[in-house]
BAMAR-171743 format. One record per residue (C-alpha): z, x, y. Coordinates in steps of 0.2 Angstrom, whole numbers, m for minus. Layout:
% residues N
> Z | X | Y
...
//
This chain:
% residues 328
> 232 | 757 | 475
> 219 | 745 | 481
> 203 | 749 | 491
> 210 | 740 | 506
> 227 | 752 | 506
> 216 | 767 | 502
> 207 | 764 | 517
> 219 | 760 | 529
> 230 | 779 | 522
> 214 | 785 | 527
> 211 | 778 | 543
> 230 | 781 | 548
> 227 | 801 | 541
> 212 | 805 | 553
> 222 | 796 | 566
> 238 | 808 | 565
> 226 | 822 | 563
> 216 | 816 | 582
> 199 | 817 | 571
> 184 | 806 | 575
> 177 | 793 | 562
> 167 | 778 | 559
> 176 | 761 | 553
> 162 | 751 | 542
> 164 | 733 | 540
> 153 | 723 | 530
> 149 | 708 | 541
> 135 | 697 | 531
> 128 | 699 | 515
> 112 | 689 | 504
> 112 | 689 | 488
> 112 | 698 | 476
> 124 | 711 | 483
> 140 | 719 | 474
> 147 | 718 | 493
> 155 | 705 | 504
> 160 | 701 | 522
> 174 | 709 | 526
> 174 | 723 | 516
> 179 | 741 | 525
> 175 | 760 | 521
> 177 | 773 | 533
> 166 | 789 | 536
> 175 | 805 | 544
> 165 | 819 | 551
> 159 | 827 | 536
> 150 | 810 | 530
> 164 | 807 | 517
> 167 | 788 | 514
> 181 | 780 | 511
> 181 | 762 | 503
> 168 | 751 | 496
> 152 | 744 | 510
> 140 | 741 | 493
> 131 | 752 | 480
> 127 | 770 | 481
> 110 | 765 | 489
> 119 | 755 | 502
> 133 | 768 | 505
> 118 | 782 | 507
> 112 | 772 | 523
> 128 | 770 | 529
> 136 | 788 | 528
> 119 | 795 | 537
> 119 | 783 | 554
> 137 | 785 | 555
> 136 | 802 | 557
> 122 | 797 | 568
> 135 | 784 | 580
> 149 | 798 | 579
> 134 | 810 | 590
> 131 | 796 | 602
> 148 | 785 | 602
> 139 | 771 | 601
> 142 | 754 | 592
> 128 | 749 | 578
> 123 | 736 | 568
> 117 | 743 | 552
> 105 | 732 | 542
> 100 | 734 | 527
> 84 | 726 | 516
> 74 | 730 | 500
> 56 | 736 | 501
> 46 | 754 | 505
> 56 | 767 | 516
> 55 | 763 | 535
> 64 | 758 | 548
> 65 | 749 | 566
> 76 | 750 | 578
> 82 | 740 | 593
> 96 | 740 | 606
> 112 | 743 | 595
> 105 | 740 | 579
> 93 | 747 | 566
> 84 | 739 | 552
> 83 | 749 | 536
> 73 | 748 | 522
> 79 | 754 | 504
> 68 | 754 | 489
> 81 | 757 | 478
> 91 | 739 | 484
> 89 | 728 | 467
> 85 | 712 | 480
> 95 | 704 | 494
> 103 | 712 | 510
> 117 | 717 | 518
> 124 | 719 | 538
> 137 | 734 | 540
> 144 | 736 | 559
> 148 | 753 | 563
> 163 | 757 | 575
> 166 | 776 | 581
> 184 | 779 | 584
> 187 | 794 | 595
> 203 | 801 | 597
> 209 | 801 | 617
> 205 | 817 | 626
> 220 | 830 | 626
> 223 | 837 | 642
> 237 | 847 | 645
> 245 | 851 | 662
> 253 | 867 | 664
> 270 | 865 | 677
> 281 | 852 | 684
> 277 | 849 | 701
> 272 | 835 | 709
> 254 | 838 | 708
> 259 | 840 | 688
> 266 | 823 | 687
> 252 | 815 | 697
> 239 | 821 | 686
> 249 | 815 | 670
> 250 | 799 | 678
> 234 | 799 | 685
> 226 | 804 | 669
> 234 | 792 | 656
> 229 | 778 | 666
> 210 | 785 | 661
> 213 | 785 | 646
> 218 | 804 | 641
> 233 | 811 | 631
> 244 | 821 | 642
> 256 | 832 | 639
> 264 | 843 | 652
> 272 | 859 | 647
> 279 | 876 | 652
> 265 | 890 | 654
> 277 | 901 | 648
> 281 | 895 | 632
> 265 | 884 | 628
> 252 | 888 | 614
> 237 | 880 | 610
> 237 | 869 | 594
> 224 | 859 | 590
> 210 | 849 | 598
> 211 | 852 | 619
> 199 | 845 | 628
> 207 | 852 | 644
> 220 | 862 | 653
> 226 | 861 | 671
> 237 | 875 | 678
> 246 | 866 | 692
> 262 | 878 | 691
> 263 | 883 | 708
> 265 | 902 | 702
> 274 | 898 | 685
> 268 | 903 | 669
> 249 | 902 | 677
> 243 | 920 | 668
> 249 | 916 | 651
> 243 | 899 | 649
> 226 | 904 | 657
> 223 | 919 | 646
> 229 | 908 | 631
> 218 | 891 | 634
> 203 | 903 | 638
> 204 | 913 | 622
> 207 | 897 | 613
> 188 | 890 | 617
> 196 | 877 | 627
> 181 | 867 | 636
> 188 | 863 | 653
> 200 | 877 | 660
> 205 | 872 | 679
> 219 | 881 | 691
> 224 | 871 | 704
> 228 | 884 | 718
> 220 | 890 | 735
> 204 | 900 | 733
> 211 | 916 | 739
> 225 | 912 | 727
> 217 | 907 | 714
> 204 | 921 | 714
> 221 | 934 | 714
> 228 | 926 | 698
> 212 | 925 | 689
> 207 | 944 | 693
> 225 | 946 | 686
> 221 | 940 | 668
> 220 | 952 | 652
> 203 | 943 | 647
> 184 | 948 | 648
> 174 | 946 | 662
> 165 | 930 | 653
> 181 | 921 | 653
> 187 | 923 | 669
> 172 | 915 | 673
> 175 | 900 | 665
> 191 | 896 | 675
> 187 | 883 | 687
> 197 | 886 | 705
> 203 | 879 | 717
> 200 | 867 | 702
> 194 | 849 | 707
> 181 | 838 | 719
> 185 | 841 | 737
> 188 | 824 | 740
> 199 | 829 | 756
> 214 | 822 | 754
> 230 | 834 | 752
> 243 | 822 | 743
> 248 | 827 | 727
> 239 | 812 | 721
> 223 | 815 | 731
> 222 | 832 | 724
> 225 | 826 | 706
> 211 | 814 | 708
> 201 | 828 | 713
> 204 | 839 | 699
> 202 | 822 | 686
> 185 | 817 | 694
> 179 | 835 | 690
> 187 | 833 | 673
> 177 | 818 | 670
> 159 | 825 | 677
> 160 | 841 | 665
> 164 | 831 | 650
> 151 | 819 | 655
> 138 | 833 | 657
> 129 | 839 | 640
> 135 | 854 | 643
> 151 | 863 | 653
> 145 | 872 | 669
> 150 | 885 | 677
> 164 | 882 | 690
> 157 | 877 | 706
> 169 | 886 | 714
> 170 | 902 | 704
> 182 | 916 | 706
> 172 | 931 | 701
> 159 | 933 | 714
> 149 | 945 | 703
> 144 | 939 | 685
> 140 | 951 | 671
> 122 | 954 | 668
> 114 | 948 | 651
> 131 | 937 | 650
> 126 | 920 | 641
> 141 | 905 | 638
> 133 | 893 | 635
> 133 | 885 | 616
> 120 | 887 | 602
> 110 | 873 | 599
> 110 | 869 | 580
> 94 | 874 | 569
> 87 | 859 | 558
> 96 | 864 | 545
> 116 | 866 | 553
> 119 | 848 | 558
> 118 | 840 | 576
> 133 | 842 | 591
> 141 | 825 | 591
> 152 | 816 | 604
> 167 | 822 | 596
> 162 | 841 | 600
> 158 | 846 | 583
> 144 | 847 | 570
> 139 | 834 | 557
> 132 | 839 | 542
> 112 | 841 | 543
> 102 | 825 | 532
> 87 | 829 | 519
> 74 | 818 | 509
> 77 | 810 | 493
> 61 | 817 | 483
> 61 | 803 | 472
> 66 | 788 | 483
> 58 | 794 | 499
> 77 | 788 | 507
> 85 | 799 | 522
> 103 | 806 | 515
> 116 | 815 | 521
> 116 | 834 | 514
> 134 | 835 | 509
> 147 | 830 | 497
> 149 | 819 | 489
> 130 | 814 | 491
> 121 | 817 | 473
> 113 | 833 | 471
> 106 | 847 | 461
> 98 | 866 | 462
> 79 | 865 | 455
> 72 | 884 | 460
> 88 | 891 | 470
> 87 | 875 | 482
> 98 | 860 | 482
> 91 | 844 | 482
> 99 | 829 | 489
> 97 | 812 | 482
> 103 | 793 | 487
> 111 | 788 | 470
> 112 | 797 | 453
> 99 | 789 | 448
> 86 | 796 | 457
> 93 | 813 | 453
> 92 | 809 | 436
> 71 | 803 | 437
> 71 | 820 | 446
> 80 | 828 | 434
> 68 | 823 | 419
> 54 | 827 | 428
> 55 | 838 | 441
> 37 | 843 | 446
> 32 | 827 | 450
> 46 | 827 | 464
> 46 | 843 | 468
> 33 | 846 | 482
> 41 | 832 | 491
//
């Protein structure tokens, strides 16, 4: 199978999976370089690439900022030149300096592809069908479904409970147990307060359930109060992290209760836009180059750590002599 094929199996594998990655194309090179325009890789989640962008060197740069464009979701212009480690950066591009380039230079444009948000709406009602409607033409996935019947699989982004009484209970209990980010019921607040008193969950969930779900906007058409409930969609997955409902229906929260999301340690990886973790970066002893700390990087244990290097042939300078690397 070709490179180009293997790629593109690739690319359409991650796609049918709805996982986040980075397409790398090779835009200009300067000789000497093994690489030419218009070569492709692509890097997943994990920093595992796909295809040929280069040598190790090169491929070392362009696994650790694509993990870097998959946290922000931004574009980037990757360039890439010989000389001492360093870097600069400007406005959708970074200039990166490899000591281990043999001479010559070479561009790489990084594209995230993110999947489209899942939402699922829970009933049939007209305020169902408004908010599928409303909500593809965002840009969102939407699948309506029965509350009764309805499990979660997969990557949710968000469930709306617009069923009017139908299957509401179930589908709550099961989107909340399920981590999903954005929980909403659309239902009046006396209403709504009832049927999440009513769920067989902790306290700390209920809490999460945002009812009546939506912005009040004002309006009362099926339409107005979808756009309602997709403008509040749109502020908490916009917000860094997913507030508390800003009507919530528990009036009383539990003491020492905490939702809210671990940050990271310096070690665990970064949150990325896709709602994940990337895999944490670490310094090539030898090289002095940033790369990323996962397979299939090169490594090796030295003294019950693992150490991380560009190319295999850095490992192998630190391999033979090891304690002039090893306080780096």
């Amino acid at each position: 199978m070709t490179v180009s094929a293997t790629v593109a199996n690739r690319q359409r594998e991650l796609e049918e999976q709805r996982q986040a990655f980075v397409r790398a194309t090779v835009v200009r090179t300067q000789r000497p370089t093994s690489a030419r325009a218009g070569d492709v890789g692509v890097v997943d989640a994990l920093g595992a690439l796909t295809g040929f962008v280069g040598g190790t060197c090169v491929e070392a740069s362009v696994r650790e900022f694509s993990l870097q464009v998959l946290e922000t979701g931004e574009p980037l212009l990757l360039q890439v030149r010989p000389g001492d480690v360093g870097r600069s950066e400007q406005e959708g591009a970074v200039e990166v300096h490899n000591p281990c380039l043999s001479g010559g230079a070479i561009d790489v444009f990084l594209e995230p592809i993110l999947p489209a948000a899942h939402v699922v709406v829970v009933g049939d009602a007209p305020v169902a069908e408004a908010l599928a409607r409303i909500g593809a033409a965002l840009g969102y996935e939407m699948e309506l479904v029965d509350g009764e019947s309805w499990h979660p699989d997969g990557t949710i982004a968000a469930v709306i409970v617009a069923g009017h009484g139908k299957g509401e209970e179930p589908a709550l209990e099961r989107a909340l147990e399920a981590g999903v980010p954005y929980v909403g019921l659309v239902a009046s607040r006396k209403r709504g307060s009832a049927v999440v008193a009513s769920l067989n969950v902790d306290d700390a969930l209920r809490r999460r359930v945002h009812t009546p779900a939506g912005l009040k906007l004002g309006g009362t058409a099926p339409a107005e109060i979808a756009l309602g409930v997709l403008a509040e969609l749109v502020q908490v997955r916009a917000s860094t992290s997913v507030p508390e409902p800003a009507q919530s229906s528990v009036p009383e929260p539990v003491e020492g209760s905490n939702d809210d999301a671990s940050t990271s340690s310096a070690t665990g990886g970064t949150s990325s836009a896709t709602g994940g973790t990337s895999p944490s970066t670490a310094i090539d002893p030898v090289c002095g180059m940033t790369v990323v700390a996962a397979e299939p990087t090169a490594h090796t244990e030295h003294e019950g750590t693992t150490v991380w290097f560009c190319a295999d042939r850095c490992r192998a300078a630190f391999i033979e002599d090891p304690e002039r690397y090893a306080a780096a």
